[in-house]
C-alpha positions as CSV (number, residue, x, y, z in Angstrom):
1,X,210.8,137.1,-48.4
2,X,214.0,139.3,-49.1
3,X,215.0,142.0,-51.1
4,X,217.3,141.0,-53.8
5,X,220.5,143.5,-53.3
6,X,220.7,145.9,-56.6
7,X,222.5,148.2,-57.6
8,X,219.3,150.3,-58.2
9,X,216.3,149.3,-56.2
10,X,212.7,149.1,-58.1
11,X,210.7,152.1,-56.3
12,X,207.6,152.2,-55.0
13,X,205.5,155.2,-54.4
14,X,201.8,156.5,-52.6
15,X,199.2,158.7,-53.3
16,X,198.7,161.1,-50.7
17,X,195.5,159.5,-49.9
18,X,196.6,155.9,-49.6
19,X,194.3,155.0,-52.3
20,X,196.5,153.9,-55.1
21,X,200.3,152.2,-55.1
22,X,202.7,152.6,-57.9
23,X,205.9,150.9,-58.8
24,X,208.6,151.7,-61.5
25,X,210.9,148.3,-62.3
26,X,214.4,149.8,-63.4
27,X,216.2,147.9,-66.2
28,X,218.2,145.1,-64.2
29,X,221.7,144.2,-65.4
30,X,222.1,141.5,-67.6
31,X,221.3,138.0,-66.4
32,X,219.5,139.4,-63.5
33,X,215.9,139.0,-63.3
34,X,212.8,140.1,-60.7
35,X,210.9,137.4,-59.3
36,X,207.2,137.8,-57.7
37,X,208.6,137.1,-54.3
38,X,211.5,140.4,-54.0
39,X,208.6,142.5,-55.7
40,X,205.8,141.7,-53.2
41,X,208.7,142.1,-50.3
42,X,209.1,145.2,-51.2
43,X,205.7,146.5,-50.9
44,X,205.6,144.9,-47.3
45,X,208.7,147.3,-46.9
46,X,206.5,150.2,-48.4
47,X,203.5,149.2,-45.9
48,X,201.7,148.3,-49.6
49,X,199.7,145.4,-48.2
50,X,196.0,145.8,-49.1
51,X,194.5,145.6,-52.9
52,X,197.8,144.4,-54.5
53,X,196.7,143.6,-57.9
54,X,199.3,140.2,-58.3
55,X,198.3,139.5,-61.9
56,X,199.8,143.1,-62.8
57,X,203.3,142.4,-61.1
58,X,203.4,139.1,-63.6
59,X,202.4,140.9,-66.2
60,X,205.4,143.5,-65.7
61,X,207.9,140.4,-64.8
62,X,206.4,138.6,-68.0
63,X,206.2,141.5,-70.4
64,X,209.5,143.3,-69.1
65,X,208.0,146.5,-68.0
66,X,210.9,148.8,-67.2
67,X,211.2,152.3,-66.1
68,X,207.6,153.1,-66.3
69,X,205.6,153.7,-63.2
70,X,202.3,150.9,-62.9
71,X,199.7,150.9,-60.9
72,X,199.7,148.0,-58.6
73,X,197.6,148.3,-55.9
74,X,194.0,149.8,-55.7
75,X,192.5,150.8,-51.9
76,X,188.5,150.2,-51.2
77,X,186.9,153.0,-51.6
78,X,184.6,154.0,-48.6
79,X,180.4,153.8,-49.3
80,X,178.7,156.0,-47.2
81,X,175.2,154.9,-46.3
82,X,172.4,156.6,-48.0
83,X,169.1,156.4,-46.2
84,X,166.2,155.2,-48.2
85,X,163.5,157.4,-49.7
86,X,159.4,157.1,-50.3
87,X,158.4,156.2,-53.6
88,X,155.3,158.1,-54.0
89,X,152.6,157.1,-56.4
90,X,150.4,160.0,-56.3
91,X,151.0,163.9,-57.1
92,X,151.5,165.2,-53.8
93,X,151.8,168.7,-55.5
94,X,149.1,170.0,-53.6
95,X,148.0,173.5,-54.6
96,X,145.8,176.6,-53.1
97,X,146.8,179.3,-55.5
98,X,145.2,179.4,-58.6
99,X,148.1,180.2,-61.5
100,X,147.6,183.2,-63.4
101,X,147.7,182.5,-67.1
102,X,150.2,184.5,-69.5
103,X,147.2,186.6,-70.7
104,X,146.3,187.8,-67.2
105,X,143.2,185.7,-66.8
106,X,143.5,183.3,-63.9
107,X,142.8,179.4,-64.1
108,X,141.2,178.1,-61.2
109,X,141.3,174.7,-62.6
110,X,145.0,175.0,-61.1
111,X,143.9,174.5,-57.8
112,X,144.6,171.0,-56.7
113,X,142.9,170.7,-53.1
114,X,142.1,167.1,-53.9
115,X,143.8,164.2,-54.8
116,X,141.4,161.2,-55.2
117,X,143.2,157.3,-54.7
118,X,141.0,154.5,-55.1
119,X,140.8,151.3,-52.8
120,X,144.0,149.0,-53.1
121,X,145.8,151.5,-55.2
122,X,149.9,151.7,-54.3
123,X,150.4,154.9,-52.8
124,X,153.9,154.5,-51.9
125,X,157.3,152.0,-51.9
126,X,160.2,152.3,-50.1
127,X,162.6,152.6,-52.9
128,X,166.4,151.1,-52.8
129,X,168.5,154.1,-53.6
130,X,170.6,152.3,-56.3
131,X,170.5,148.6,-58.3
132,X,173.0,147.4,-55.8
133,X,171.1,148.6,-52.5
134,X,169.5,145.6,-50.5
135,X,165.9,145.6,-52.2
136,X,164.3,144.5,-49.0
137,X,165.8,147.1,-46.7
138,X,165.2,149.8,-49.1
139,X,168.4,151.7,-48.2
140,X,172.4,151.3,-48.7
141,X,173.9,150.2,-45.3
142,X,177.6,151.5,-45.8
143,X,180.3,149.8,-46.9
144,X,184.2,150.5,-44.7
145,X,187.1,150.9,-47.0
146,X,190.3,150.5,-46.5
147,X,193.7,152.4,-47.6
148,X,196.8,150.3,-49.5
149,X,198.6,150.3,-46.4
150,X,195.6,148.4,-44.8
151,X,194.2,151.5,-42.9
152,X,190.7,151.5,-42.3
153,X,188.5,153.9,-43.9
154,X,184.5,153.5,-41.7
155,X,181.3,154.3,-43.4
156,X,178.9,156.4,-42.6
157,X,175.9,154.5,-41.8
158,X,172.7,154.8,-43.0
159,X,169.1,155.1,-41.3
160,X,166.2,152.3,-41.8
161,X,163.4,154.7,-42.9
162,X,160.7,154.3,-40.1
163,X,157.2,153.4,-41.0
164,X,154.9,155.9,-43.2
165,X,153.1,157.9,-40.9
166,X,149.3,158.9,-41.5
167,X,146.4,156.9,-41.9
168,X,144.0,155.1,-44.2
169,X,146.1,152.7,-45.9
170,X,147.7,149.4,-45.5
171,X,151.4,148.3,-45.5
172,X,152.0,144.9,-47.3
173,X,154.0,142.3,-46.6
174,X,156.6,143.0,-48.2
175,X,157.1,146.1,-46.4
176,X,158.3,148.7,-48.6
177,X,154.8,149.0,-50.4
178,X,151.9,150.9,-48.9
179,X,148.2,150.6,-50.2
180,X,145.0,152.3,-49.6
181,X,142.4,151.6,-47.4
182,X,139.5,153.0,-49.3
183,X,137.7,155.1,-52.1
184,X,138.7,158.6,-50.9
185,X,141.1,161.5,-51.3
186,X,144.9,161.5,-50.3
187,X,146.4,164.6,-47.9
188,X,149.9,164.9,-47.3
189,X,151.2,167.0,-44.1
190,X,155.0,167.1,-42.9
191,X,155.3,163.9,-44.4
192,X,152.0,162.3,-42.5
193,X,149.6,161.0,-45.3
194,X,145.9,160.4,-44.5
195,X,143.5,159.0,-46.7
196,X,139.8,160.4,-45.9
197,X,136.8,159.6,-47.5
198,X,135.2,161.8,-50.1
199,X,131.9,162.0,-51.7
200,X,132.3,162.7,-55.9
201,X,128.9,163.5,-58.0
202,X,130.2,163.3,-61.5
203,X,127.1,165.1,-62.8
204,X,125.3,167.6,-61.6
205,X,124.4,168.1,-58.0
206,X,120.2,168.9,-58.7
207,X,116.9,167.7,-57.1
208,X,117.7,164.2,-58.2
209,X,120.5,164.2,-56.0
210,X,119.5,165.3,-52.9
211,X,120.7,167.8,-50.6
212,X,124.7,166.5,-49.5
213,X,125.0,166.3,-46.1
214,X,128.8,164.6,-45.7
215,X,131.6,163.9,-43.6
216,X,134.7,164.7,-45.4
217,X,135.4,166.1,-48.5
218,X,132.6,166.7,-51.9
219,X,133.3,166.9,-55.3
220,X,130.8,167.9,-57.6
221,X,132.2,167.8,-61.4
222,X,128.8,169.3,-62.9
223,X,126.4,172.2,-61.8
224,X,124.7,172.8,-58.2
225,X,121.2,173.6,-59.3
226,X,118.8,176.1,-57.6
227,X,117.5,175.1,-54.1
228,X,120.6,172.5,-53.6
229,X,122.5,172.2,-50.5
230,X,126.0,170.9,-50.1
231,X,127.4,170.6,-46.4
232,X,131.0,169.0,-45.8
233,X,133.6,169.1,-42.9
234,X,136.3,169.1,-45.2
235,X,136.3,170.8,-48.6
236,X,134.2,171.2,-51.6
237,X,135.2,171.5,-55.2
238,X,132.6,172.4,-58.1
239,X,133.9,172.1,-61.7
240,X,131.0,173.7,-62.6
241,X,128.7,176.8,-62.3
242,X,126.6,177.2,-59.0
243,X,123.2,179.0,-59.0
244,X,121.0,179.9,-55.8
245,X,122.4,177.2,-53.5
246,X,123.5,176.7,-49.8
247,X,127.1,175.8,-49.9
248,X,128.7,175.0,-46.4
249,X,132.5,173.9,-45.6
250,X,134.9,173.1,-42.4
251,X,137.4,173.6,-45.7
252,X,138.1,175.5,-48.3
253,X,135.8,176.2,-51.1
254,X,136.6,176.1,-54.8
255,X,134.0,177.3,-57.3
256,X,136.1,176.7,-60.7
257,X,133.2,177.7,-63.2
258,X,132.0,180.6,-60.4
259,X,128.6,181.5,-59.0
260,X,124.8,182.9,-60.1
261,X,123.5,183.4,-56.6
262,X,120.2,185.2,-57.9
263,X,120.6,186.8,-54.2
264,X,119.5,183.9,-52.8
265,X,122.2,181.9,-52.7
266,X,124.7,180.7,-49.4
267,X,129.1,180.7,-49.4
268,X,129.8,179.9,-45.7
269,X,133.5,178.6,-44.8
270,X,135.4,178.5,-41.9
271,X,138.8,178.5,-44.0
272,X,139.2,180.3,-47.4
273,X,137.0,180.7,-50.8
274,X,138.6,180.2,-54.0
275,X,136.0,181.1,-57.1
276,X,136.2,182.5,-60.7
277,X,133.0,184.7,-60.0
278,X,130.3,185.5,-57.3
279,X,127.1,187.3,-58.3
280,X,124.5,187.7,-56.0
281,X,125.2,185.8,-53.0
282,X,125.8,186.2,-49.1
283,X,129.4,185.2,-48.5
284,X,130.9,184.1,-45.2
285,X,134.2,183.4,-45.2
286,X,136.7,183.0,-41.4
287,X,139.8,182.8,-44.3
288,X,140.6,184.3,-47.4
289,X,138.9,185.0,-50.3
290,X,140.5,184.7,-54.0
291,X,138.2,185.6,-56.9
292,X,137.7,187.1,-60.3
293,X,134.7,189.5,-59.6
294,X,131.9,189.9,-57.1
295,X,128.9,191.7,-58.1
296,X,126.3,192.4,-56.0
297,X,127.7,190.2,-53.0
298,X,127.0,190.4,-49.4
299,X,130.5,189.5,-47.9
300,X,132.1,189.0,-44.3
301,X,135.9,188.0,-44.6
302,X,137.9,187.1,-41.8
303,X,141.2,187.5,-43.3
304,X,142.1,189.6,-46.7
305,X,140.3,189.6,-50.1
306,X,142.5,189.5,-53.2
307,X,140.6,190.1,-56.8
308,X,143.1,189.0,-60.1
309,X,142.5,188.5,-63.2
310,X,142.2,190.9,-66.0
311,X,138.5,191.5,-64.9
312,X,139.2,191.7,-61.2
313,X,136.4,194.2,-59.6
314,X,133.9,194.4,-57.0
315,X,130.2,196.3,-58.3
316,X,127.7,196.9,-55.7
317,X,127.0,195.4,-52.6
318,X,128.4,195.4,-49.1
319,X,131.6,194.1,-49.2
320,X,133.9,193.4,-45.7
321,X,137.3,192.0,-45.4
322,X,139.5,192.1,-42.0
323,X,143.1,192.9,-43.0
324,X,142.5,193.9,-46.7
325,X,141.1,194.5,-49.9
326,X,142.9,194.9,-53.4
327,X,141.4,194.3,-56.9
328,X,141.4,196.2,-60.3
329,X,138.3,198.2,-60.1
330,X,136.0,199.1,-57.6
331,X,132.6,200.0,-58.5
332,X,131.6,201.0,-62.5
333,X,131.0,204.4,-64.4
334,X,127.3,203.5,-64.2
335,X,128.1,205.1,-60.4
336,X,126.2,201.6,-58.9
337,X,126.4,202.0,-54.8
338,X,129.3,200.0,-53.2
339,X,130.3,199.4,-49.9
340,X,134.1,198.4,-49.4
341,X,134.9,198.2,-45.6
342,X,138.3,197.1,-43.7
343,X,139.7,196.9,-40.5
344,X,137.9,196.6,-37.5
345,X,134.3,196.9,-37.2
346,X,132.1,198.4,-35.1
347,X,130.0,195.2,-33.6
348,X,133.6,194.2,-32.7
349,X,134.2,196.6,-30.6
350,X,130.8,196.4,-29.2
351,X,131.6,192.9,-28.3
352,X,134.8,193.3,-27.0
353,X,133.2,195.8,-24.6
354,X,130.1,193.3,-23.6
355,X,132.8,190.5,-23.2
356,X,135.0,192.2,-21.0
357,X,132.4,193.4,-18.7
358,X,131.2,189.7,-18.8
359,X,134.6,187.9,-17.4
360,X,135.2,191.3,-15.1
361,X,131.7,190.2,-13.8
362,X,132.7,186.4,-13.6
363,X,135.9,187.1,-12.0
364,X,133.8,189.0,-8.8
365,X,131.3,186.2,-8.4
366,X,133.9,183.4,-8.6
367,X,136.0,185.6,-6.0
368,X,133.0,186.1,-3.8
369,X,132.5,182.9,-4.1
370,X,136.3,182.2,-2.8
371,X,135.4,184.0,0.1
372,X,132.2,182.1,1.0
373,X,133.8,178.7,1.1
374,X,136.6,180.2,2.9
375,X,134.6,181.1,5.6
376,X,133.0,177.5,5.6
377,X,136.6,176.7,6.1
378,X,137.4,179.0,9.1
379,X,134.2,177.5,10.3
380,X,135.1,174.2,10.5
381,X,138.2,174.4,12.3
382,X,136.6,177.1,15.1
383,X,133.6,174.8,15.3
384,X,135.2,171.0,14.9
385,X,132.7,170.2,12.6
386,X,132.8,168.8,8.6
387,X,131.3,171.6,6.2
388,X,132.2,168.9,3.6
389,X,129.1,167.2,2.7
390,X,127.1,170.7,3.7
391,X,124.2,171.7,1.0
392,X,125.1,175.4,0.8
393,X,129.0,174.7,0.0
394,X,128.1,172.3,-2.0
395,X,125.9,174.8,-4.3
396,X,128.9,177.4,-4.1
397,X,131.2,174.8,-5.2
398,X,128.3,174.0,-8.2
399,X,128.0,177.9,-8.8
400,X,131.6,178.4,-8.9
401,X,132.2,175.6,-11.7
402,X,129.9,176.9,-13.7
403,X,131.3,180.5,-13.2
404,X,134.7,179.0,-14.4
405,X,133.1,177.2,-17.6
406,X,131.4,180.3,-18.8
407,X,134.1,183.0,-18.3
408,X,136.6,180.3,-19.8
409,X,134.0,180.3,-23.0
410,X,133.6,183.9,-23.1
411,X,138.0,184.7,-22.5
412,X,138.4,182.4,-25.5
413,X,135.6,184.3,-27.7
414,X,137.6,187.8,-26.7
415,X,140.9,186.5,-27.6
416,X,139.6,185.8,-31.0
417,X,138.0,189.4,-31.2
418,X,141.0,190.8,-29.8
419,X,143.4,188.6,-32.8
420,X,140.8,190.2,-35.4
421,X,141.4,193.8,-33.9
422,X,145.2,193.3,-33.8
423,X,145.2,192.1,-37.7
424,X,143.0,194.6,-38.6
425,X,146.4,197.0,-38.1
426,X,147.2,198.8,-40.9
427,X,144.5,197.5,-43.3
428,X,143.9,199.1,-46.9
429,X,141.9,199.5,-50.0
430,X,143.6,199.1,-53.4
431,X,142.2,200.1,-56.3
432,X,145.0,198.9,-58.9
433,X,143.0,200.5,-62.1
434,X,139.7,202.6,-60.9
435,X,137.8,203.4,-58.3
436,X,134.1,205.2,-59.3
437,X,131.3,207.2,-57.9
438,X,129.2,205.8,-56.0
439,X,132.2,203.4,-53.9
440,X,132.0,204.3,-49.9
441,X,135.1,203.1,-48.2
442,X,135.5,202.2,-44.7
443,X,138.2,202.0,-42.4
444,X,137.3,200.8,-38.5
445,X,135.1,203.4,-37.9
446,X,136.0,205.8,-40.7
447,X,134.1,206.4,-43.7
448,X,134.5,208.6,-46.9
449,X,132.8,208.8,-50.4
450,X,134.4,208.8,-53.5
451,X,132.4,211.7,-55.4
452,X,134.9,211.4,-58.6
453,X,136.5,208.8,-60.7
454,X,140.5,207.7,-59.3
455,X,142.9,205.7,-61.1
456,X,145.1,203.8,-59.2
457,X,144.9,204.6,-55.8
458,X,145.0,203.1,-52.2
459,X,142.6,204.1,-49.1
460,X,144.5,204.0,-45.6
461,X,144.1,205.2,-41.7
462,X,146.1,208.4,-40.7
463,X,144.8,208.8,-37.0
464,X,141.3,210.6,-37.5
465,X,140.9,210.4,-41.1
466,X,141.5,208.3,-44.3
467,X,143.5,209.4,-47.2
468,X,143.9,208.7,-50.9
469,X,147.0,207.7,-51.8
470,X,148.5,207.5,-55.7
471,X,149.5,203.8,-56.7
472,X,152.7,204.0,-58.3
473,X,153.6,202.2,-61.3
């Protein structure tokens, strides 16, 4: 192709990102005309060679399009890959914190510990990202573009999703959709799903029943009776309102409708306790405890005890919490006796002690012990003989393992003592609203009484003593 010699040459120009190509046709003299071939030869001149769009240079030959710039040529655009995403067809909002309601009550019924799926149900599907994403892949690949001058643009490339992680369900055929294994309740963890079983009672949990002895998770959407028992490795949620009953969990506990333990009743955890009420009852809990009121409780907690709510108090009892306690009121003008204790306490210490000696102890029988086969050793080589098979180093070498095993058991029981001691630093007492007569409050080994009504005021450790200190507003 050549370039027709003009006085003035059509003229093409570039965006600055090679993306689009314009030309501008100037008025030719008369009896002169532009043909396809000299407009498509300059172009090549230009380096215009990819996305020429030939049906708009005949339309400007055809329609006589002069002195106006046209767009004639279009570059691909790049498509950067876009991985794929999981579908999933269950609310994975899971929840621990009850929300507190405009009015200052708090709604336990918030708390969503369990997520129930049944057997076959879809709990997730690969999804394409887009209506033009491959729909068996599940992902956009990446598509190269490339510039009007025919420069390559590359993709960025996108990442098959890898398999759904967990257990308890199925993946189809297809395999973008996931179903589940079994009746049960659905945990998600860093992206890991597992489907576990769980035992529902949709009425009350009462003589007709039986005691629940289970291996996972229980739900019980009516009332524990008296006398019931519930026992779970995993968690247990109650809808409604517990009486004098022996509830155990691995888990968490949620009492939504609270607790009328008639001081016979049983809260043992090794993680937290969630409940509107508690009246009555011996509480155990290794987590934290999140509750409306206790009255008259007996309560151990590991961790820190937080009472909200417009009717957040504690009234009588003995009432023990590691790292903290805080609620509105403790105690009530009727001057009832309550215990609030914090920090470290006593037994602790006690134990610490005993367990110390204990491995100290271990650690000079396993090193006599060392010795004694040593010498077998020494023995051996002076005499040429095998102490191998020997009865006596064989019951050292029995003693000694055994020695091992038990001040291994007892190192890992003082590390946990010594944990509790180290987060029992700088524990308090709040009293957000009052504290009454009648309220004894303890701190490690520290005790005072209060012998006069406080508002607002927090109980804390100075060295030898504890002070009162003013809540600000």
């Amino acid at each position: 192709m050549t370039i027709t010699k003009r006085e003035v040459q059509p003229k093409a120009r570039i965006t600055y990102d090679e993306m689009e190509a314009f030309l501008t046709l100037p008025v030719p003299k008369e009896g002169e005309e532009y043909t396809l071939e000299e407009l498509l030869a300059l172009l090549e001149k230009n380096q215009i060679r990819h996305g020429i769009e030939q049906e708009t240079l005949r339309k400007m030959l055809r329609e006589r399009i002069y002195n106006k710039e046209v767009c004639i040529a279009v570059g691909t655009p790049v498509v950067d890959g876009i991985d794929g995403h999981f579908d999933y067809h269950f609310n994975n909002n899971f929840s621990k914190k009850p929300k507190i309601r405009p009015d200052g009550s708090v709604d336990y019924w918030s708390i969503n510990m369990v997520e129930p799926v049944e057997k076959g149900q879809v709990i997730c599907i690969i999804s394409p990202i887009s209506s033009w994403a491959a729909a068996v892949s599940g992902f956009v690949p990446g598509e190269d573009g490339m510039t009007v001058k025919g420069r390559p643009l590359p993709a960025k490339r996108a990442r098959e999703l890898p398999p759904l992680k967990g257990r308890g369900f199925t993946r189809q055929e297809d395999g973008n959709t996931y179903t589940s294994n079994m009746d049960g309740k659905i945990d998600m963890e860093n992206d890991r799903i597992t489907i576990s079983q769980v035992y529902e009672i949709f009425g009350n949990a009462d003589l007709s029943v039986g005691n629940i002895n289970f291996v996972g998770d229980v739900v019980v959407h009516g009332n524990v009776t008296a006398g019931a028992s519930v026992r779970a490795t995993g968690t247990v949620t109650i809808d409604g309102v517990v009486e004098s009953a022996d509830i155990t969990a691995d888990g968490d506990i949620v009492l939504r409708s609270g607790m009328l333990g008639g001081s016979k009743a049983v809260l043992t955890t090794k993680a937290n306790l969630y409940a509107k009420f508690v009246e009555y009852a011996k509480v155990d809990v290794r987590g934290s405890i999140e509750a409306d009121a206790f009255v008259g409780c007996e309560i151990t907690c590991g961790d820190e005890i937080v009472l909200n709510g417009k009717k957040s108090r504690i009234i009588g009892g003995n009432v023990f919490a590691v790292r903290g306690i805080e609620a509105l009121v403790l105690g009530s003008p009727g001057e009832v006796a309550t215990s609030i204790r914090v920090g470290v306490r006593e037994e602790v210490l006690h134990q610490i002690k005993e367990l110390e000696k204990k491995v100290e102890t271990h650690q000079e029988n396993i090193t006599k012990i060392e010795a004694g086969l040593a010498k077998f050793e020494r023995l051996g080589k002076e005499r040429g003989i095998d102490y191998k098979d020997d009865p006596r180093r064989t019951e050292l070498l029995r003693v000694k393992i055994q020695e091992i095993a038990a001040m291994a058991a007892e190192k890992t029981e003082l590390e946990g003592l010594q944990r509790e001691v180290e987060e029992a630093q700088n524990a308090s007492v709040k009293a957000q609203k009052a504290v009454y007569p009648g309220v004894s409050i303890g701190i490690d080994e520290l005790k005072i009484s209060v012998q006069d009504m406080q508002e607002r005021v927090q109980f804390v450790k100075s060295v030898d003593k504890i002070l009162m200190m003013r809540i600000e507003e």
